[in-house]
Z-matrix of the N, CA and C atoms (Angstrom, degrees):
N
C 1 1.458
C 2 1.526 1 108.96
N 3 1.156 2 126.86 1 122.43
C 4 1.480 3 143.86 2 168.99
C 5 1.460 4 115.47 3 -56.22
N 6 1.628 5 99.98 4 119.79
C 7 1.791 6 100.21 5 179.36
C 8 1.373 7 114.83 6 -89.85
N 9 1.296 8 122.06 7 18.53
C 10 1.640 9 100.23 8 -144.67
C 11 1.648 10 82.51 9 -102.52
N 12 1.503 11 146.66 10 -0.48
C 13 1.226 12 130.70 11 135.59
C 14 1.321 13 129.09 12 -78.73
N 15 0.731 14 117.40 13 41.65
C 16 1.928 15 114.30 14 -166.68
C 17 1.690 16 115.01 15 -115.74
N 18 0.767 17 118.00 16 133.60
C 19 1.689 18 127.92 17 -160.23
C 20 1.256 19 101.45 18 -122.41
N 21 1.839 20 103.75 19 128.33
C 22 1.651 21 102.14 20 177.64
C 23 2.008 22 102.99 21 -120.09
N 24 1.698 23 99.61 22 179.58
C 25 1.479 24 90.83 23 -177.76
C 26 1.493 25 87.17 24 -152.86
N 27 1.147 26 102.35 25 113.64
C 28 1.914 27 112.81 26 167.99
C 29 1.114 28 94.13 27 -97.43
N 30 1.482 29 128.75 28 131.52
C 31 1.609 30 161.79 29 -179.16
C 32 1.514 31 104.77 30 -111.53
N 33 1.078 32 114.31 31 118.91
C 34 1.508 33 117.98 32 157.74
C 35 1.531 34 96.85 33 -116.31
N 36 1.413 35 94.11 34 126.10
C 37 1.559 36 116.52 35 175.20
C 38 1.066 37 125.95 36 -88.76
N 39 1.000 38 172.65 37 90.03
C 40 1.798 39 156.17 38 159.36
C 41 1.349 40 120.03 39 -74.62
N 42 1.533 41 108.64 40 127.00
C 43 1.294 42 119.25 41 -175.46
C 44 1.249 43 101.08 42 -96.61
N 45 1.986 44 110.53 43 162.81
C 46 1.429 45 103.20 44 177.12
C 47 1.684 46 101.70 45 -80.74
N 48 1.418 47 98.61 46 170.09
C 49 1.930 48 107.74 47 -169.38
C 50 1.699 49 90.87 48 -45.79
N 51 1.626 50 113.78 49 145.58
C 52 1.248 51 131.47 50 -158.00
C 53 1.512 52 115.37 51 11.38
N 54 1.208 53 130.32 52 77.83
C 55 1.341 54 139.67 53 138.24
C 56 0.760 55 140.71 54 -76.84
N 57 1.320 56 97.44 55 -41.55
C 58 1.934 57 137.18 56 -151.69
C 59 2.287 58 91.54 57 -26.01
N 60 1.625 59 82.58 58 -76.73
C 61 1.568 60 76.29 59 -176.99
C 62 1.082 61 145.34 60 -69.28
N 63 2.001 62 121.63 61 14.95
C 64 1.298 63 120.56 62 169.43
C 65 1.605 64 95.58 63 -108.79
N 66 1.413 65 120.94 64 8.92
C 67 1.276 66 131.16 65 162.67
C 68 1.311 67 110.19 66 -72.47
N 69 1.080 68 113.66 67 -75.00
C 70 1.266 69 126.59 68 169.34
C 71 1.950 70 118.35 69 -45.70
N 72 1.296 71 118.80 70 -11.33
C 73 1.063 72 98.67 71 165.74
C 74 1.163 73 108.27 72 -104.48
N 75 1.613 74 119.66 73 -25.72
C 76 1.766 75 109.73 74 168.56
C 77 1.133 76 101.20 75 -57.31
N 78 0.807 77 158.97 76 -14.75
C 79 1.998 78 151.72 77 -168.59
C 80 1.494 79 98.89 78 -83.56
N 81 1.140 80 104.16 79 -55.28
C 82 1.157 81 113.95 80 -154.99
C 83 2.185 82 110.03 81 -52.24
N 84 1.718 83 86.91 82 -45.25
C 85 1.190 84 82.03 83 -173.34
C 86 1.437 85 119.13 84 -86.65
N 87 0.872 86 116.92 85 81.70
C 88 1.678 87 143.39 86 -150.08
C 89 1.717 88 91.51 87 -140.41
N 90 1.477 89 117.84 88 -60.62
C 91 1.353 90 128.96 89 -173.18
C 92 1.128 91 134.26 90 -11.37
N 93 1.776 92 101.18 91 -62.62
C 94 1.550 93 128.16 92 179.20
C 95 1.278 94 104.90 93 -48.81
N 96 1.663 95 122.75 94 -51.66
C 97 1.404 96 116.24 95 -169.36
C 98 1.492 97 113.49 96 -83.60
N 99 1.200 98 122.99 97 -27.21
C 100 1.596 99 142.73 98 -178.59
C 101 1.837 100 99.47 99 -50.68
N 102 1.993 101 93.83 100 -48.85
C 103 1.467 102 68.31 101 -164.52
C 104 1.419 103 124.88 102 -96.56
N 105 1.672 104 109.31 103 32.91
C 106 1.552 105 134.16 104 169.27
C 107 0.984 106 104.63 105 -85.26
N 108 1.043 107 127.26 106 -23.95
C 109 2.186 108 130.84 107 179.34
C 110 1.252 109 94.01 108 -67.14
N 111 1.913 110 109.05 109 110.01
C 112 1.095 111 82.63 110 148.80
C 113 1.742 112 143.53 111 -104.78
N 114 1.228 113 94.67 112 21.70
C 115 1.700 114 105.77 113 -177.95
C 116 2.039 115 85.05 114 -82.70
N 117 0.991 116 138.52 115 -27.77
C 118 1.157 117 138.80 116 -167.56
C 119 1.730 118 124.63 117 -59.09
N 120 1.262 119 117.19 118 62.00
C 121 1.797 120 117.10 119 -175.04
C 122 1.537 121 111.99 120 -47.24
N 123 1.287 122 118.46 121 -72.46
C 124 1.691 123 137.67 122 -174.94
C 125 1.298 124 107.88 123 -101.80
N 126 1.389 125 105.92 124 134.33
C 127 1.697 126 102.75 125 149.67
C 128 1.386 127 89.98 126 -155.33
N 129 1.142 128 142.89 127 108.94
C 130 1.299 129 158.30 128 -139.49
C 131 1.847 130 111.89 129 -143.64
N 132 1.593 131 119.60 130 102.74
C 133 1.476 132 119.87 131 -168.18
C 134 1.519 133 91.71 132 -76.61
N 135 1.011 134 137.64 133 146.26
C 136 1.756 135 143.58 134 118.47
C 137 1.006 136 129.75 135 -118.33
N 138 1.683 137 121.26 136 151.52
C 139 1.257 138 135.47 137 -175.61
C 140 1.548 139 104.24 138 -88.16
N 141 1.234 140 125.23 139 154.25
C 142 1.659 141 132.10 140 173.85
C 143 1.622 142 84.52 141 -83.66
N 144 1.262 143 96.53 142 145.46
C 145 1.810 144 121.42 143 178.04
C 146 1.406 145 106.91 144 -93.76
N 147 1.379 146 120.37 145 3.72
C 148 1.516 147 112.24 146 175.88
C 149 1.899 148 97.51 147 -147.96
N 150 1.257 149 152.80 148 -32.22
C 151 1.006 150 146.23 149 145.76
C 152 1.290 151 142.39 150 -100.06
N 153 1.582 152 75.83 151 121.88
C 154 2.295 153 99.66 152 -161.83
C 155 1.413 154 115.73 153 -52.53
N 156 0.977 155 104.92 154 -12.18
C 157 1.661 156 106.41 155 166.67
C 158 1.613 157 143.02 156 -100.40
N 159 1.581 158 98.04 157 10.78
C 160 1.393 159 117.58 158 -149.21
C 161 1.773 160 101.58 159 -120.56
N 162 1.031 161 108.36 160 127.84
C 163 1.720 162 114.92 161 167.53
C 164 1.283 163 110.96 162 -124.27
N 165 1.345 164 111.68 163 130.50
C 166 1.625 165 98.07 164 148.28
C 167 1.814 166 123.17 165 -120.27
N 168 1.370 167 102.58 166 159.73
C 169 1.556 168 102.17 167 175.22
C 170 1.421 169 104.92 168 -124.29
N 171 1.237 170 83.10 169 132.61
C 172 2.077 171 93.01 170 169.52
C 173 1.282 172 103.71 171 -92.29
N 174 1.604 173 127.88 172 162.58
C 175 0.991 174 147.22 173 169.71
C 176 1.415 175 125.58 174 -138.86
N 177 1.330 176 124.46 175 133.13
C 178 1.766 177 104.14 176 163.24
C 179 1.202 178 102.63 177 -152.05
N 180 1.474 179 112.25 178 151.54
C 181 1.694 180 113.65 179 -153.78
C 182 2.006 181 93.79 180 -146.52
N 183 1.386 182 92.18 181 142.78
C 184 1.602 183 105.87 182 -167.62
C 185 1.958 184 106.62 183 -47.72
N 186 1.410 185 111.47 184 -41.54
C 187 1.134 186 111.61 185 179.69
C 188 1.893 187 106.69 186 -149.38
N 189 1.267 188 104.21 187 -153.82
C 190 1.448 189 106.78 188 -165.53
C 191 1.920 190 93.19 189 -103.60
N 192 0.874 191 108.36 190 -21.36
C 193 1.277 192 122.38 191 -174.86
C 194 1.693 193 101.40 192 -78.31
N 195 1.319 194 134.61 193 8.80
C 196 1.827 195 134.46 194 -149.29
C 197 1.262 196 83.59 195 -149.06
N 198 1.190 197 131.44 196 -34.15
C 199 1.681 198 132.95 197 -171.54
C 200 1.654 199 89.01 198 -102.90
N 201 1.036 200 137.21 199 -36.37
C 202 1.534 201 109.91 200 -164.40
C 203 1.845 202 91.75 201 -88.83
N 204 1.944 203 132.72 202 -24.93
C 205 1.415 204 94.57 203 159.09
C 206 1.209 205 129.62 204 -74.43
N 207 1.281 206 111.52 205 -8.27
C 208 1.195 207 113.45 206 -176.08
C 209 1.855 208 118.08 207 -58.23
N 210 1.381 209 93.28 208 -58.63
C 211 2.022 210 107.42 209 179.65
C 212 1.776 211 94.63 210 -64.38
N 213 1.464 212 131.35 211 -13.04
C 214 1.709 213 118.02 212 -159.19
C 215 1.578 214 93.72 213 -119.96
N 216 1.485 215 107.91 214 11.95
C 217 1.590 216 103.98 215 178.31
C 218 1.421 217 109.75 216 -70.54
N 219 1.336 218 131.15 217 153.24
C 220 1.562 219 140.40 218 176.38
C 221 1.092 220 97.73 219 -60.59
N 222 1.557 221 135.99 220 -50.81
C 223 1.476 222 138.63 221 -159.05
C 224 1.818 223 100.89 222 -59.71
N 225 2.077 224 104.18 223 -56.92
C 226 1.057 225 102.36 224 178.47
C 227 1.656 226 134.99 225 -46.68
N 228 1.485 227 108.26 226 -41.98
C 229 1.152 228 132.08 227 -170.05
C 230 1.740 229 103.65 228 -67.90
N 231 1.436 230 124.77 229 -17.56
C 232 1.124 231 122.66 230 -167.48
C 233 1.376 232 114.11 231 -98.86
N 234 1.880 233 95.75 232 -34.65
C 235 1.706 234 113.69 233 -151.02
C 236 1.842 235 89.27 234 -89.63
N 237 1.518 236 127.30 235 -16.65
C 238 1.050 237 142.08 236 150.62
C 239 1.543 238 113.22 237 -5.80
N 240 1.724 239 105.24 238 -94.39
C 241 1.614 240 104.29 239 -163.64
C 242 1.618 241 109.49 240 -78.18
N 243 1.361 242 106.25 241 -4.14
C 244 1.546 243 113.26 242 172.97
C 245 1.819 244 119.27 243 -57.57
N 246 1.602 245 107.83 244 -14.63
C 247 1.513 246 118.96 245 -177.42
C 248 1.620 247 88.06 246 -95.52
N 249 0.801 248 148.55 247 -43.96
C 250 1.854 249 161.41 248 -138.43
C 251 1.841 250 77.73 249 -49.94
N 252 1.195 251 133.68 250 -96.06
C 253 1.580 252 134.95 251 165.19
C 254 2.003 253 111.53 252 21.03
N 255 1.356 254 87.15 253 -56.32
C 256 1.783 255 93.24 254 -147.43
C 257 1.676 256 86.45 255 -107.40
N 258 1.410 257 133.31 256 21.39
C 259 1.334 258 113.27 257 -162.48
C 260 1.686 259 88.75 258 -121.40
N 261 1.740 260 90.19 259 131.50
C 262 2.121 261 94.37 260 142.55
C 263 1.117 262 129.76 261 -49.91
N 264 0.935 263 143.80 262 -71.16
C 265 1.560 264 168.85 263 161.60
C 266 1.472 265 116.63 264 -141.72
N 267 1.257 266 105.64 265 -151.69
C 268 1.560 267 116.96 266 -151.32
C 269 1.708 268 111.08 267 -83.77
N 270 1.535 269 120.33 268 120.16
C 271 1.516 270 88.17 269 178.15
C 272 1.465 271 126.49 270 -57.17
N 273 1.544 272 88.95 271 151.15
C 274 2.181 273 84.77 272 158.17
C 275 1.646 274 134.37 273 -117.12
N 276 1.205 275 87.57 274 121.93
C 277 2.051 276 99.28 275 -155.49
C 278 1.317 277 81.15 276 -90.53
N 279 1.572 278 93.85 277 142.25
C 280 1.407 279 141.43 278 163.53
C 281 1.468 280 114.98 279 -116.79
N 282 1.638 281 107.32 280 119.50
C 283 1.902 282 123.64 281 -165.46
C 284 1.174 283 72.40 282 -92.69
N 285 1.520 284 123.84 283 145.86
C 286 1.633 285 133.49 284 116.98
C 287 0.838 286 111.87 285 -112.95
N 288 1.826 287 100.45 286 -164.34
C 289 1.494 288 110.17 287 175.09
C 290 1.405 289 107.17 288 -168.34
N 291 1.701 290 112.26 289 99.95
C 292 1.268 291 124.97 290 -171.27
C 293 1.839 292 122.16 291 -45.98
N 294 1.302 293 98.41 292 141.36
C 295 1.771 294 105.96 293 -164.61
C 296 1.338 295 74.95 294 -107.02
N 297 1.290 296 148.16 295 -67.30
C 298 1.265 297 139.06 296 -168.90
C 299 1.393 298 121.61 297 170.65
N 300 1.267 299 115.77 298 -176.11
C 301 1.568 300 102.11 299 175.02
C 302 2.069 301 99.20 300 131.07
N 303 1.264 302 102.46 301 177.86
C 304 1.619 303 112.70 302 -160.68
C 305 1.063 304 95.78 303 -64.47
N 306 1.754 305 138.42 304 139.71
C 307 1.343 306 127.41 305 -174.99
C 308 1.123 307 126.73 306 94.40
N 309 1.469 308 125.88 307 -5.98
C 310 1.445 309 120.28 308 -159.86
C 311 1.191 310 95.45 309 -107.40
C-alpha cells in the first residue's frame, strides 16, 4: 500500500492536574467509532512516561480526505465537549506526512 497520500496527527493532550486517567478514559472511548473509519489506519492513546498530566495520540489516515471525515464526523463533533471536564487546555495537533518506515 502506497504512503505518499497518507496524513498523520500527533496530539499532545493536557489533562487538568490529576486527570490524566479519566482523560484517558474519555479518549479512549472514541475507539468503537474509530474503528468504523475506514480511511482510519492508527489512532493510538499514550501516556508521557515522565508527565502525569500529559497524553499523546498518534494518528494516521489513508488520505486528507479520511482525516477531514474523520474531525467533521457527528460522533466527533459531539464526543468533543464531553472531554471539556478532564482537559488542561486546548490540544496541540501536529500535521505530518509519513516518508516511510516500519508501519507505514
Amino acid at each position: 500500500m502506497s504512503i505518499e497520500n497518507r496524513v498523520g496527527v500527533v496530539a499532545k493532550i493536557t489533562a487538568a492536574p490529576g486527570k490524566r486517567a479519566e482523560l484517558a478514559a474519555a479518549l479512549m472511548t472514541a475507539q468503537d467509532h474509530v474503528a468504523k473509519e475506514s480511511g482510519t489506519i492508527h489512532y493510538i492513546l499514550n501516556e508521557d512516561a515522565v508527565d502525569e498530566n500529559l497524553l499523546w495520540m498518534w494518528e494516521m489516515y489513508t488520505d486528507q480526505d479520511a482525516l477531514t471525515a474523520h474531525m467533521g464526523a457527528q460522533w466527533f463533533k459531539d464526543w468533543g465537549p464531553s472531554l471539556a471536564p478532564f482537559m488542561g487546555g486546548r490540544p496541540e495537533l501536529i500535521f505530518v506526512k509519513p516518508l516511510g518506515g516500519k508501519g507505514c
